[in-house]
C-alpha angles and dihedrals in degrees: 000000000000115000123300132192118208111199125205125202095244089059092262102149113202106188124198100229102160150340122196147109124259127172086286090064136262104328136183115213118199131167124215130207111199105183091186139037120254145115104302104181133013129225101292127133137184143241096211118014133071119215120204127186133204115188109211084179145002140030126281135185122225137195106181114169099342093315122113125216141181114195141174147210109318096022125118134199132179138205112205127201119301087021126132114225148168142166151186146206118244111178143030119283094009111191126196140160113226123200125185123187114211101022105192106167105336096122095053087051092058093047094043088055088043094053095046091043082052097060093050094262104133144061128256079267099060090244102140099250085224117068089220097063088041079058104054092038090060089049091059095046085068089220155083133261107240116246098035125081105264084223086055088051088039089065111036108029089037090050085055097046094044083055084046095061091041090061092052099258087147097048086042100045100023112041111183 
């Protein structure tokens, strides 16, 4: 895929930088631009993927795992399977690189929120306004909000997805 720039409409840039596999496994590299501070990612981990961050510029704040970190330009963290995390922006034009191994389908989660942020669906926050589309957006982000029994979330968030994707909120949100 050549590279491919995602535009929220607070200004947040995800750019497709590479897909591939190495000696560490298949891996997705994305870099996002953050032009303004804020929270940019709830408590939320995953069974599977791995996330890693590398800021270019900026400064971010961190909590992985219960520890909380503020890094610069140059510094890198990383969030391995099973493990809460969260972070925000804190400063302007934030700029960070973003790998995930294995991706999954990250990059159809960003493009599926985009899409929906775009069309006016979701709130200042970025949270889809229709729980259907929440739904399905949680589904693509192959993980669990923190705080609630990932059974609990299983069942309902993944009920109302399943009934997303049978009234065509794929199709609709997400066109090949």
């Amino acid at each position: 895929m050549d590279k491919a720039t995602l535009t929220f409409r607070s200004g947040h840039e995800v750019t497709f930088v590479e897909e591939g596999v190495d000696e560490g496994g298949a891996f997705l590299r994305l870099r996002h631009r953050l032009p303004t501070p804020g929270r940019q990612a709830g408590p939320h981990w995953h069974p599977v993927l791995g996330e890693r961050w590398t800021v270019r510029s900026g400064r971010l704040r961190f909590k992985i795992d219960g520890v909380e970190k503020v890094v610069g330009a140059g510094d890198s963290l990383a969030a391995g399977a099973n493990v809460v995390h969260e972070f925000w922006s804190e400063t302007d034009d934030v700029v960070l690189d973003h790998e995930i191994r294995p991706p999954l389908r990250h990059w159809e989660m960003f493009r599926l929120w985009q899409a929906l942020d775009a069309a006016g669906r979701t709130t200042k926050a970025g949270v889809p306004r229709n729980p259907l589309a929440l739904a399905l957006l949680w589904e693509y982000q192959d993980g669990y909000l923190a705080g609630i029994p990932a059974g609990v979330q299983r069942v309902v968030l993944g009920g109302l997805a399943r009934a997303a994707r049978r009234l065509g909120y794929e199709r609709k949100w997400l066109p090949s």
